[in-house]
C-alpha positions as CSV (number, residue, x, y, z in Angstrom):
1,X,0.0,0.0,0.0
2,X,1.5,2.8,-1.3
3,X,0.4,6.6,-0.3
4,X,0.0,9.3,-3.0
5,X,1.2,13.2,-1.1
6,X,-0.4,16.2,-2.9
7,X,1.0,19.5,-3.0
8,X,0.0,22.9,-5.1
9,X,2.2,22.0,-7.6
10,X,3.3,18.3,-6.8
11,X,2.6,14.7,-6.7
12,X,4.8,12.2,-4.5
13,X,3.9,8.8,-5.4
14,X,5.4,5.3,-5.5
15,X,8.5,4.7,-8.5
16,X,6.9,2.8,-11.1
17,X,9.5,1.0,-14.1
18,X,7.9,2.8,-16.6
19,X,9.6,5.9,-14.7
20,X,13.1,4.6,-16.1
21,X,13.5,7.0,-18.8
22,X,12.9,9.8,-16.8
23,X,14.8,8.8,-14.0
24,X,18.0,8.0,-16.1
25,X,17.6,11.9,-17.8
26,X,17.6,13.6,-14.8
27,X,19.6,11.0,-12.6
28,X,22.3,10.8,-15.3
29,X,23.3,14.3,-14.5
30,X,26.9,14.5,-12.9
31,X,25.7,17.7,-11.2
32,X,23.2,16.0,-9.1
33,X,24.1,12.3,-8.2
34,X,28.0,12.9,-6.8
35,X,26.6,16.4,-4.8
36,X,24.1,13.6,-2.9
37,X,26.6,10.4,-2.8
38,X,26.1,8.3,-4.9
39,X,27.2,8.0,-8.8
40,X,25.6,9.5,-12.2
41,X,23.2,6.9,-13.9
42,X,24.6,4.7,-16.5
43,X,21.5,3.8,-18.5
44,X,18.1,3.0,-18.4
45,X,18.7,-0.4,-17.3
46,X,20.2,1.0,-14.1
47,X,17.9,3.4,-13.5
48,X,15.1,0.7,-13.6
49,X,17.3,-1.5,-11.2
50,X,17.5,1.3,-8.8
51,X,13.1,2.1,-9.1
52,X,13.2,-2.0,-8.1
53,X,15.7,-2.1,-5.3
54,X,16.2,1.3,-3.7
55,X,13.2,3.3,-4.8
56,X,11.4,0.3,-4.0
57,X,11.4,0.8,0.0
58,X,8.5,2.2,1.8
59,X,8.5,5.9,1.9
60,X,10.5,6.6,-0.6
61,X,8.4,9.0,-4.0
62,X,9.2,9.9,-7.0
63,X,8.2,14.0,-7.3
64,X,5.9,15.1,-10.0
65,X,5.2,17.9,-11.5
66,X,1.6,18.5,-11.7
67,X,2.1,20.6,-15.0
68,X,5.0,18.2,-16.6
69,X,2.5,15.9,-17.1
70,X,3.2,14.2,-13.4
71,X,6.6,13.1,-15.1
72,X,9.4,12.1,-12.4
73,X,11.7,15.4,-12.0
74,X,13.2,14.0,-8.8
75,X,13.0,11.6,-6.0
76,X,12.7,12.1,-2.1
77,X,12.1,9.5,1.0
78,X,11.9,8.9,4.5
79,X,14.4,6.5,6.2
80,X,12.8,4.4,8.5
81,X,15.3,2.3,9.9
82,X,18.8,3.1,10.6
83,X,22.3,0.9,9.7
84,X,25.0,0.5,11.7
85,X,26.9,3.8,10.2
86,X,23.4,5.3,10.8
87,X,21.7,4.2,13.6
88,X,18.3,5.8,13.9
89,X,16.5,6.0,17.4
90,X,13.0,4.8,17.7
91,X,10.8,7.9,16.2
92,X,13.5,8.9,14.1
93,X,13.7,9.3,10.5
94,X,16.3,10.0,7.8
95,X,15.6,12.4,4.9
96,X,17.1,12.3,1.6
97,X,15.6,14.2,-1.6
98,X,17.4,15.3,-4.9
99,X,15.3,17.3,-7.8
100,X,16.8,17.1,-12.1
101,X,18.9,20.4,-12.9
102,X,16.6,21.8,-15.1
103,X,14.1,22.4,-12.1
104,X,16.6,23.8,-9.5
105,X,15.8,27.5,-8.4
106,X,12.0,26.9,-8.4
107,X,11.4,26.1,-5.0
108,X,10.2,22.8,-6.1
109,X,12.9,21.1,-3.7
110,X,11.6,23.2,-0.5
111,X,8.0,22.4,-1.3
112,X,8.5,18.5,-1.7
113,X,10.7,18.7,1.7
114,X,8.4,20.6,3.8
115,X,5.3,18.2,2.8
116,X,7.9,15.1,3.4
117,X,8.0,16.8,6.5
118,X,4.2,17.1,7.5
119,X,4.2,13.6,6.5
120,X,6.7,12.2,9.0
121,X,5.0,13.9,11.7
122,X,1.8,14.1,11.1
123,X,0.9,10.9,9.4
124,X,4.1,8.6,10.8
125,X,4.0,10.3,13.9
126,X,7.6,10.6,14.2
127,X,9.5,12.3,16.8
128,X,12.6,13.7,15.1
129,X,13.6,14.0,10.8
130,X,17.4,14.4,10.4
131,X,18.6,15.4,6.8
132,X,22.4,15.7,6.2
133,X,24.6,17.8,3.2
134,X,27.8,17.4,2.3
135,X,30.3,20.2,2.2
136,X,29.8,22.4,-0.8
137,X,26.6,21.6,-1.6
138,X,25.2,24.9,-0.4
139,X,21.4,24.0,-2.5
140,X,20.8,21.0,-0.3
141,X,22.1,23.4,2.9
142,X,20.0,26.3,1.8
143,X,16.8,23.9,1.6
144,X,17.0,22.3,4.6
145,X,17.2,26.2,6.3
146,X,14.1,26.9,4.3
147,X,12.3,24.1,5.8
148,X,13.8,24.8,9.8
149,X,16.2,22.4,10.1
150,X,18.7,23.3,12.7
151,X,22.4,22.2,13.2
152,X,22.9,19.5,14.8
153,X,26.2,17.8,14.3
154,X,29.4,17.3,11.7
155,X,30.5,13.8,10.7
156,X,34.2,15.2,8.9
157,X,34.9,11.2,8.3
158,X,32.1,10.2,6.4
159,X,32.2,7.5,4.2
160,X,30.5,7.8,0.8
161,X,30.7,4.0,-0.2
162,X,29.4,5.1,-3.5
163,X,31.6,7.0,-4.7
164,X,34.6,5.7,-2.8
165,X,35.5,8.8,-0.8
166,X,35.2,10.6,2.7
167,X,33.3,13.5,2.8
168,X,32.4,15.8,5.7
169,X,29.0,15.7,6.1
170,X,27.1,18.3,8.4
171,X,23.8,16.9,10.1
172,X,20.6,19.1,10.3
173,X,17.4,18.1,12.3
174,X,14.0,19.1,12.8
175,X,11.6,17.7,15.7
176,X,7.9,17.3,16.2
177,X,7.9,20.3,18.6
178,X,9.3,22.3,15.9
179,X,7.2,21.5,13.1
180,X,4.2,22.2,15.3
181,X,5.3,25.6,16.5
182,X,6.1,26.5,12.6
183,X,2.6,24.6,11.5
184,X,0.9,27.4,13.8
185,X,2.3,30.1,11.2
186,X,1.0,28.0,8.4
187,X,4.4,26.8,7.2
188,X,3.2,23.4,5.8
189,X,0.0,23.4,3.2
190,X,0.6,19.7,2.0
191,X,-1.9,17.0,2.1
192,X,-2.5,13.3,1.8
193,X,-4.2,13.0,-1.6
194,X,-4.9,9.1,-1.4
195,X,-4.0,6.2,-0.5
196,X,-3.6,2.9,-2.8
């Protein structure tokens, strides 16, 4: 069961293989993948490995433009449960979002964040929503300031098995009292548009 997240001008739904193609355009960008960890798409073929293995996970949406014709510009997700270079408490989540470079500068990133966001603590009930950049990637940092994160922590020995490197990597988090106190000024407009 996979839920559907509505925003003015998105849709986050479930990765489909027919996505591929679109997935592999904007994914195969080396501006995007390498700034988030992990390498530039290859082809289509890997691109629809990735939709069946990583995408495949619960919480984890593709993000639709509602005037692109609900084409996959980007991808965003909520991780649940933690590994042991990540360990998550109980009522913690991970967030992770990346948006194609010919969308960037259109506050489509901030508005697929903050309803990721209302999501995790209104819908999963979660307690705490950490979301990491890695240094020099200054869109990712200026996002997560949009959507009040707050410093919480640098990892400056971070292992990015991806890409075979160590990065330092600062750590951002948001918590449930804080998405309440900025949901009272209105700060979060998305809603659940179905569930499948």
């Amino acid at each position: 069961m996979k839920t559907v997240l509505e925003t003015e001008r998105l849709i986050l739904r479930g990765w489909e293989d027919e996505d591929a193609a679109s997935l592999f355009k904007y994914a195969s960008d080396r501006e995007v993948g390498p700034a988030a960890g992990w390498l530039p798409h290859r082809d289509e073929g890997y691109s629809r490995a990735v939709i069946r293995t990583i995408f495949a996970k619960d919480e984890v949406y593709a993000i639709c433009l509602k005037d692109y014709d609900e084409e996959p510009i980007g991808s965003i997700g909520l991780t649940l449960e933690g590994s042991p270079e990540r360990p998550l408490d109980r009522g913690c989540a991970e967030l992770g979002f990346w948006v194609g470079r010919p969308f960037w500068g259109q506050g489509i990133a901030p508005e697929a964040v903050r309803e990721m966001i209302r999501h995790g603590f209104e819908d999963l009930k979660l307690k705490k929503i950490y979301c990491g950049y890695f240094n020099g990637n200054n869109k990712s940092k200026r996002v997560q300031a949009k959507c009040g994160f707050k410093y919480h922590h640098t990892n400056t020995m971070c292992r990015v098995i991806m890409l075979g490197e160590t990065k330092v990597e600062h750590i951002n988090v948001i918590t449930d009292v804080d998405y309440w106190t900025q949901k009272s000024h209105k700060f979060y407009t998305g809603k659940v548009l179905q569930n499948l």
